[in-house]
C-alpha positions as a printed Julia matrix, in Angstrom:
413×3 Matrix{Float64}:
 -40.94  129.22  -21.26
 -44.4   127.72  -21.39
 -45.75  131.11  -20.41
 -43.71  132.67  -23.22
 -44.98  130.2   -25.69
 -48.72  130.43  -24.91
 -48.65  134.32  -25.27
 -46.73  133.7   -28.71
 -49.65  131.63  -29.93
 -52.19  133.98  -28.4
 -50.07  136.65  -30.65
 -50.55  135.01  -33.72
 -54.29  134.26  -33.16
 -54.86  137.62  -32.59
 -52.75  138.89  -35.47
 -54.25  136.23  -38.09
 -57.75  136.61  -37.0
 -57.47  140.62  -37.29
 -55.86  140.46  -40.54
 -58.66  138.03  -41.75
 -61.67  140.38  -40.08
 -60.11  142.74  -41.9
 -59.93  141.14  -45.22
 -63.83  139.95  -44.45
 -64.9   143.27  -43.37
 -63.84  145.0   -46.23
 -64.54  142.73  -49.17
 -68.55  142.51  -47.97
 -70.11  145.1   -45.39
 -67.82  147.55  -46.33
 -67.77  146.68  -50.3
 -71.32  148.72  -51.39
 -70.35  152.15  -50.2
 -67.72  151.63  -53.37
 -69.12  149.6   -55.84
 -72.98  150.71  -55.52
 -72.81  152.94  -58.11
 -70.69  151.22  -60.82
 -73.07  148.08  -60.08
 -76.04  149.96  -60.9
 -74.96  151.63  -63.96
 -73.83  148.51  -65.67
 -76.84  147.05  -64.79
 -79.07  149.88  -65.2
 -80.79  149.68  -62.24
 -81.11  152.22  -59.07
 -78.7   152.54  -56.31
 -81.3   151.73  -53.71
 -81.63  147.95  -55.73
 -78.01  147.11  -54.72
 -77.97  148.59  -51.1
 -81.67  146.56  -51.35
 -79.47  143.57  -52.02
 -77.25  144.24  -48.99
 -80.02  144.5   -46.97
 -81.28  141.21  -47.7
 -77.85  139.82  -47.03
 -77.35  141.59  -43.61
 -80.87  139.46  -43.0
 -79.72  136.12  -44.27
 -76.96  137.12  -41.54
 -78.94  137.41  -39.12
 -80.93  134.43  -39.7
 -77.93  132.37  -40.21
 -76.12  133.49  -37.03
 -77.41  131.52  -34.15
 -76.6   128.09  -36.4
 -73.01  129.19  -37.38
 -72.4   130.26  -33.42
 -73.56  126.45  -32.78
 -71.42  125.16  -35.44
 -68.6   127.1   -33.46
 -69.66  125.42  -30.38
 -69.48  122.08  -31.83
 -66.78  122.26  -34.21
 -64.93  124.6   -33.47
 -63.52  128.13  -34.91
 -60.84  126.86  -37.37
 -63.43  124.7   -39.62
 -66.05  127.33  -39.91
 -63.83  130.27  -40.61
 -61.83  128.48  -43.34
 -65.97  127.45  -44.74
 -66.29  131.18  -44.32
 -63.5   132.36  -46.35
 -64.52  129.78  -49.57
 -68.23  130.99  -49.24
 -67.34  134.58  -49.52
 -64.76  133.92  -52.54
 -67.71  132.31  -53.91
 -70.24  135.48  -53.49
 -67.26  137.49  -54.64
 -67.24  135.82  -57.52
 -70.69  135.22  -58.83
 -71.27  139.04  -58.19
 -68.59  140.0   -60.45
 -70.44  137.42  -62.68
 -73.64  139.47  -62.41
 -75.33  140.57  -65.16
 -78.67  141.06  -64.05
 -80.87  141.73  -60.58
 -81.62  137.75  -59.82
 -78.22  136.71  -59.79
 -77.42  139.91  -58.22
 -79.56  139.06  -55.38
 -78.57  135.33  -55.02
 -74.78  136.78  -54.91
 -75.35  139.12  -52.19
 -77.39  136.23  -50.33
 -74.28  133.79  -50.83
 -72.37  136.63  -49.27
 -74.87  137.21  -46.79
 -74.13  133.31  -45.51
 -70.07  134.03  -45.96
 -70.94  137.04  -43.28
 -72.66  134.71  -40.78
 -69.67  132.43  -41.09
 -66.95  134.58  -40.85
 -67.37  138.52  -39.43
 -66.95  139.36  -35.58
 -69.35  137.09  -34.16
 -67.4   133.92  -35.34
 -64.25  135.26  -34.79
 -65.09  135.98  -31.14
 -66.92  132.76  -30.62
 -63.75  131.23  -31.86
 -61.16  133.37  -29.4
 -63.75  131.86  -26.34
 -63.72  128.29  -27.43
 -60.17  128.42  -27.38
 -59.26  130.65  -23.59
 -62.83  130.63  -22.28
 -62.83  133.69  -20.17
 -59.5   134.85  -20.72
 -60.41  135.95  -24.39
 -61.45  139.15  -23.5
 -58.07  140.75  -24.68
 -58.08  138.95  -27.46
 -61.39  140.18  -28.39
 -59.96  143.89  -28.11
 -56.85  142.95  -29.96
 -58.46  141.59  -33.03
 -60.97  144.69  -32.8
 -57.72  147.05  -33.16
 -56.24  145.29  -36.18
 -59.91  145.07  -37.88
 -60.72  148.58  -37.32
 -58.85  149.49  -40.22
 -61.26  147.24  -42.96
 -62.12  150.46  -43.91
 -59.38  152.36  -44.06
 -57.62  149.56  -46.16
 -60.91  148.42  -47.77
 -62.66  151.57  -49.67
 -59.09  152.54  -50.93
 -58.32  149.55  -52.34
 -61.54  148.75  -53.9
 -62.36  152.59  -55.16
 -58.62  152.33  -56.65
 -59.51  148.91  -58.46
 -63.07  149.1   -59.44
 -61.85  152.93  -61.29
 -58.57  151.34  -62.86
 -59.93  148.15  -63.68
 -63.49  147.97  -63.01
 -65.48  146.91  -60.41
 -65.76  142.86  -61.5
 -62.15  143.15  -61.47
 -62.46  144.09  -58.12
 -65.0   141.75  -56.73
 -62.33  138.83  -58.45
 -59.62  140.72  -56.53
 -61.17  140.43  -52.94
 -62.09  136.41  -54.01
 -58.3   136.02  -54.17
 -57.32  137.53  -51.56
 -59.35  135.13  -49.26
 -58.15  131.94  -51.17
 -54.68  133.34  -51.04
 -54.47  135.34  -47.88
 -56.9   134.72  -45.48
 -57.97  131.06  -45.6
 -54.29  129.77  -44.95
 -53.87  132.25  -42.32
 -56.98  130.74  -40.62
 -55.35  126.92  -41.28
 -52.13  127.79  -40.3
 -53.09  129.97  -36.84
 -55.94  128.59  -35.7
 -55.43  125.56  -33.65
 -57.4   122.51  -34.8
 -58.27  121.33  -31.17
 -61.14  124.16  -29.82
 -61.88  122.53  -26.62
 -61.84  124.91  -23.63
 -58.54  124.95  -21.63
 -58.47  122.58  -18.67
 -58.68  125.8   -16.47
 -61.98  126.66  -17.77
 -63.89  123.57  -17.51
 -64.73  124.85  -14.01
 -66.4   128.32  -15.55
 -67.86  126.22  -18.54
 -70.0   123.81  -16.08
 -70.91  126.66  -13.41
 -72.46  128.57  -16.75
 -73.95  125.49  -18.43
 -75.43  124.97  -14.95
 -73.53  121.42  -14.67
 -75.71  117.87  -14.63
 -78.32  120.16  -12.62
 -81.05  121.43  -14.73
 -81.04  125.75  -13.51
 -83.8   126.22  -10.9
 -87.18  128.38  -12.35
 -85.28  132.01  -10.51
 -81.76  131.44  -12.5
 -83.72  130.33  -15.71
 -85.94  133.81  -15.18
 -83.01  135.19  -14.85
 -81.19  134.77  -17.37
 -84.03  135.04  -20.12
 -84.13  138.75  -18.4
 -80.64  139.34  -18.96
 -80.43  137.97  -22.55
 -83.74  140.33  -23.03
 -82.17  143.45  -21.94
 -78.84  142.19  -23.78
 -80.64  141.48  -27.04
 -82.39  145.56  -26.54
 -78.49  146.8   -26.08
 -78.06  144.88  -29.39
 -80.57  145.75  -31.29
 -80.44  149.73  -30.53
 -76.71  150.12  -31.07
 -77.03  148.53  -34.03
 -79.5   151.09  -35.2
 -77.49  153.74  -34.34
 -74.18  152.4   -35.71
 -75.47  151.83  -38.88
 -77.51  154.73  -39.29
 -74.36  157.08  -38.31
 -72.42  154.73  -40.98
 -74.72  155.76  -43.73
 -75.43  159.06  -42.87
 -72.93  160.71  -40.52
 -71.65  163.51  -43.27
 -75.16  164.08  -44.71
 -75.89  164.64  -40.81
 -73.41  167.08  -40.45
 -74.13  169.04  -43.63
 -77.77  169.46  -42.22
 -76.7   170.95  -39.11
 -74.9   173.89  -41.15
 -71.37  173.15  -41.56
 -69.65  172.67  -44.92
 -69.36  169.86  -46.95
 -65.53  169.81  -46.19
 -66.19  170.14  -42.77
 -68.32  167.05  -42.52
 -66.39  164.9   -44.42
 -63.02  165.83  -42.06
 -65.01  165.39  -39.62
 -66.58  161.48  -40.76
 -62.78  161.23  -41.2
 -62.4   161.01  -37.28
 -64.29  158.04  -36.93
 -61.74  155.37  -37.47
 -58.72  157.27  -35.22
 -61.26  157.73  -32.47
 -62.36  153.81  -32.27
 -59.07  152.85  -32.42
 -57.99  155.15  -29.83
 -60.96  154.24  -27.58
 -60.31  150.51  -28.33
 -57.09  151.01  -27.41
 -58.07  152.62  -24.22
 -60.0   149.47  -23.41
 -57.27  147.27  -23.81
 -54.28  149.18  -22.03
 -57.19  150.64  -19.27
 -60.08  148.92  -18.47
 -58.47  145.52  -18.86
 -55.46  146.38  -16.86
 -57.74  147.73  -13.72
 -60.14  144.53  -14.07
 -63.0   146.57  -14.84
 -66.26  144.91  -15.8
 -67.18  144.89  -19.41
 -70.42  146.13  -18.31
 -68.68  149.53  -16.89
 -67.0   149.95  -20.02
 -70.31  149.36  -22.59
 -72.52  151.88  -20.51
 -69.8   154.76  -20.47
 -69.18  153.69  -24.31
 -73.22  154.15  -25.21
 -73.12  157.21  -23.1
 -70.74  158.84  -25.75
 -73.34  159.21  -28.55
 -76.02  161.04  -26.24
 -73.33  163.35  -25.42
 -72.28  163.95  -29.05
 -75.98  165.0   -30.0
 -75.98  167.32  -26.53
 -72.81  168.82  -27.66
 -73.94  169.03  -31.04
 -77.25  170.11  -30.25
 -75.45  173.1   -28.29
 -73.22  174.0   -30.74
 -75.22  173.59  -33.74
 -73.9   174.65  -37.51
 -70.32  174.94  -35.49
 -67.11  172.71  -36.63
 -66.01  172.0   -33.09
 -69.31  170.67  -32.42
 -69.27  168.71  -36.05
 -65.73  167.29  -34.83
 -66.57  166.65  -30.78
 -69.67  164.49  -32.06
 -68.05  162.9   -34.67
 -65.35  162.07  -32.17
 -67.31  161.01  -29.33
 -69.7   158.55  -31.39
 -66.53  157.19  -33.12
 -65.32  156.41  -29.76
 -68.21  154.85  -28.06
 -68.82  152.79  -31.15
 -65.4   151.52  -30.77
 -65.73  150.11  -27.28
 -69.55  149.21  -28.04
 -68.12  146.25  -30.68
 -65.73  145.03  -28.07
 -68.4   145.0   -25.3
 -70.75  143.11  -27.85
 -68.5   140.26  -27.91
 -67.14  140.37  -24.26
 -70.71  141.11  -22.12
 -72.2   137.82  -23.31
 -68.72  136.32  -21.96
 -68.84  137.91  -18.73
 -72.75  137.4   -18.25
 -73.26  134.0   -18.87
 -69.67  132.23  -19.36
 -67.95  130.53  -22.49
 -70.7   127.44  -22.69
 -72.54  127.84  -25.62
 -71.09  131.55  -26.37
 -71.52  131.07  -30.22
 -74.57  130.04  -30.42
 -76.08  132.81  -27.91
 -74.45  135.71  -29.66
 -75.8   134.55  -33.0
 -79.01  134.55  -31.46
 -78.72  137.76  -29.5
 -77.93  139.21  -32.94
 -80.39  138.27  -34.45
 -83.01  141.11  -34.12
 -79.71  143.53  -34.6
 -78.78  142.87  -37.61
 -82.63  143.46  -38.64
 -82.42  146.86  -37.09
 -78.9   147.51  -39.07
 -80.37  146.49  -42.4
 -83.39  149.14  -41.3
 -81.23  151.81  -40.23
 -80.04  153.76  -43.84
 -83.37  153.51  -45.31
 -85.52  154.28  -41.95
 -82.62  157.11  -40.5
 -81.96  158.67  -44.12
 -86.52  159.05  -43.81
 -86.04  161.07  -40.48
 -83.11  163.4   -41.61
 -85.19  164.18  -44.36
 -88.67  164.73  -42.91
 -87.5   166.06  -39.55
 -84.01  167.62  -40.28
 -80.73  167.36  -37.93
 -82.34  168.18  -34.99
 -84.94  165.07  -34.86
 -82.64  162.45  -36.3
 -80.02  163.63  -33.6
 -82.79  163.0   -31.05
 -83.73  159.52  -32.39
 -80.41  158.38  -32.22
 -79.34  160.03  -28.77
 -82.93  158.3   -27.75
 -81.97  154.81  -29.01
 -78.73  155.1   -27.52
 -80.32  155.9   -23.84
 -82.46  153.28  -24.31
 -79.41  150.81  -25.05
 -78.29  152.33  -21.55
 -80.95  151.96  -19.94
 -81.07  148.1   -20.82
 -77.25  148.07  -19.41
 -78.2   149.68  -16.14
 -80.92  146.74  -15.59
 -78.1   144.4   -16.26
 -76.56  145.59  -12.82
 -77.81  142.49  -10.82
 -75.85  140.1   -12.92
 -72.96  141.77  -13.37
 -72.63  141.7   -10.19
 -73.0   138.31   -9.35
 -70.54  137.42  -11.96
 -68.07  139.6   -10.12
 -68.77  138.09   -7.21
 -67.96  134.73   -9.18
 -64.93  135.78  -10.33
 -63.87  137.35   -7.27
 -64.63  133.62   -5.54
């Protein structure tokens, strides 16, 4: 019975924190492909000023990360993510309140702080605090749920910003958090985050215990959190870049506009599908999360050789828009599990935020610096950019090979 009732709560964790990602997902990364253009024409400004304004929120993110991980640390999930929730009503709300680029900026910045609080990095550093280094299936679950932000997300808001406008829908997304999402996080996120008594073992082997780590172990894990932070960084790039640009991409090979925008539809079925792979596969044969990241980055590289091959074709349109949306899939489940299975659950928040930090600099880069390439060097060299980063992302997982292994060995122990 005590079984049954600890995988109930796990449940309902899962469920409210995917649900929530979702709802956090769609009313701020996702909300500019939408409202860009109604934004600017209000305001009469450019495009390229509101995505600017993103940009300098997905920095303020990235800045802000490594001190909302800590706050996880120390205060737990529940706190932060209900903060979260009332600081993204807030940017919400003073954007639909926007009437000229200053306050549009300052909005997006507010939202770039609700992001930091409250998008996958605090909702996995939340799922660790609470089942150490059991939350790897939690990790995928939420991941499955939240997969859909934009499926449910640019819908929604291209539905209200054309019936009602888009302040209308900025005020819409505000109350859904103080409605929705903020009591989910009160009501299914347990107020006490400290690490379950069968962790406390894992937690002082990773923190090293009352023994400061000898010079080798200290070398070695700066090494690891170097080639970690390079895995970051370059998927990131790529992720973002395919985000912004995947259908333009496709058009420039040769195939039809229709073509590439059936095939851009892909994306979400095949990350869920791969996620889902993850969960029922990987996780049921105990495989390392490091097996699963390196054949996830592998994916995109194959896309581009398949696409390469079968250039200005729809199968080879679909197979890389397929394979990317796949690998990406697993990539955002290995980003919050390889930290977990590399170094442990002490200090997990704060580590990702700071592993993240350079990535979220690289996916603020990635439209503007990706959409430069397609245009001066066509399909064929932005395909080779990104299959490049993406090698270079495996490269940096291959070096991890030593410490995977001795965390197997660990485990195994």
């Amino acid at each position: 019975m005590r079984d049954s009732s600890a995988s109930s709560k796990v449940t309902h964790q899962v469920i409210a924190l995917g649900i929530t990602q979702t709802i956090a997902w769609a009313s701020s990364t996702y909300l500019p492909a939408i409202l860009a253009a109604p934004i600017a024409a209000e305001l009469g400004v450019g495009r390229s000023t509101v995505f600017g304004a993103f940009s300098l929120s997905l920095v303020l993110m990235a800045l802000a990360g490594p001190a909302a991980g800590r706050a996880i640390d120390n205060l737990g999930g529940r706190r932060i993510l209900v903060i979260s929730n009332l600081v993204l009503a807030a940017g919400l709300i003073l954007l639909s309140l926007t009437e000229n680029v200053a306050l549009l900026m300052i909005a997006w910045c507010v939202l770039g702080a609700g992001m930091a609080l409250g998008l996958y990095d605090a909702a996995f550093a939340t799922l660790v605090r609470l089942h150490g280094m059991r939350a790897r299936a939690p990790i995928t679950g939420i991941t499955l749920i939240a997969g859909f932000a934009s499926t449910v997300g640019w819908p929604l808001s291209a539905y209200l910003s054309t019936h009602f406008g888009w302040r209308v829908c900025c005020q819409t997304w505000a109350a859904i958090h103080l409605v929705l999402a903020l009591p989910m996080n009160l009501m299914f996120i347990p107020k006490s985050q400290n690490l379950p008594a069968e962790h406390k073992g894992e937690e002082d082997k990773a923190a090293g215990g009352a023994t400061a780590p000898s010079a080798p172990a200290a070398t070695q894990s700066l090494s690891t959190s170097i080639w970690l932070a390079i895995f970051f960084a370059t998927t990131a790039f790529v992720t973002s870049a395919m985000a912004a640009h995947l259908p333009g991409l496709l058009i420039a090979t040769g195939v039809t506009a229709t073509i590439a925008v059936t095939a851009g539809a892909l994306l979400g079925p095949a990350q869920v599908a791969a996620r889902v792979a993850e969960f029922g596969i990987a996780q049921r044969l105990n495989i390392h999360p490091l097996i699963t990241a390196r054949v996830a980055t592998a994916l995109h590289p194959v896309g581009a050789a398949l696409i390469a091959l079968l250039f200005g074709m729809p199968m080879g349109a679909f197979g890389f828009a397929m394979l990317h949306g796949a690998g990406n899939g697993m990539i955002t489940i290995a980003k919050g599990t390889l930290p977990l299975a590399l170094f442990g659950p002490a200090g997990y928040g704060e580590r990702t935020g700071i592993l993240s930090v350079v990535a979220r600099g690289m996916q603020a880069l990635a439209p503007f610096a990706f959409g430069l390439v397609l245009d001066s060097w066509g399909a064929r060299g932005a395909l080779a950019v990104s299959a490049s980063l993406s090698l270079i992302a495996l490269g940096a997982l291959f070096a991890l090979r030593s410490g995977a292994d001795r965390t197997r060995n660990r485990e195994e122990g």
